[in-house]
C-alpha positions in Angstrom: 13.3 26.4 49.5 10.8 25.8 47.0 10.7 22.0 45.4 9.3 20.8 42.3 10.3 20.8 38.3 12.6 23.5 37.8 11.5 26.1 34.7 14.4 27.8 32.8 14.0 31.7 32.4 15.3 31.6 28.7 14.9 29.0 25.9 16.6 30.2 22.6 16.7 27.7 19.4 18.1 28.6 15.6 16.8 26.2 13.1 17.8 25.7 9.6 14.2 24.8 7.6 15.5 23.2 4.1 12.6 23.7 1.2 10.1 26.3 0.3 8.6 29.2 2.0 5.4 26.7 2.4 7.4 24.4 4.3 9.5 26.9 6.4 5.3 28.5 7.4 4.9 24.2 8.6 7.5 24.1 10.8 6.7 27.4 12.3 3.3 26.5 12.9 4.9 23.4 15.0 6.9 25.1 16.4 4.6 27.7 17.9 1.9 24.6 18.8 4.9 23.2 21.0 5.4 26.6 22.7 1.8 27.0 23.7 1.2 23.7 24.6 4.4 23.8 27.2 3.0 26.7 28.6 5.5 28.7 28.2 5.5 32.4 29.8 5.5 35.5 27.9 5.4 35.8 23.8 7.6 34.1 21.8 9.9 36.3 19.5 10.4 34.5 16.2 12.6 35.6 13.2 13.2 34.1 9.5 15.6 35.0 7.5 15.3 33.0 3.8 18.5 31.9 2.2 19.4 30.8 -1.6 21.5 32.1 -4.5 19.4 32.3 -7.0 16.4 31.3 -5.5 14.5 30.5 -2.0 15.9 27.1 -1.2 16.2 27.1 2.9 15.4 29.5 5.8 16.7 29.8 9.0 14.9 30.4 11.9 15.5 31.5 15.3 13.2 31.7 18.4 13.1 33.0 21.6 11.1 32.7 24.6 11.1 34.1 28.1 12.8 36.8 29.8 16.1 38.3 28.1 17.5 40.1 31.7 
């Protein structure tokens, strides 16, 4: 039996970024800082998808890292 802080296999996250496409690129950046800095394994698979009516006004975001299987 191995001891110690357990590591989940699969993080998944779906934000909703409110603003500009400037603002949605911030949070991102964040976002990816926090993912290398935990250490996680593997690459992180990261999609946006902008919203709005009539114009660009929020973008949701979803991310994934780790193993899928």
């Amino acid at each position: 039996m191995r001891q110690g802080q357990p590591r989940p296999d699969l993080f998944q996250a779906s934000f909703r970024v409110d603003g500009d496409t400037e603002q949605c690129g911030n949070v991102l950046r964040d976002i990816l800082d926090l993912i290398q800095e935990a250490g996680a394994a593997g690459l992180p698979r990261v999609g946006v998808f902008p919203r709005g009516v009539t114009a660009i006004d929020r973008h949701v975001v979803e991310v994934s890292v780790g193993r899928t299987q």
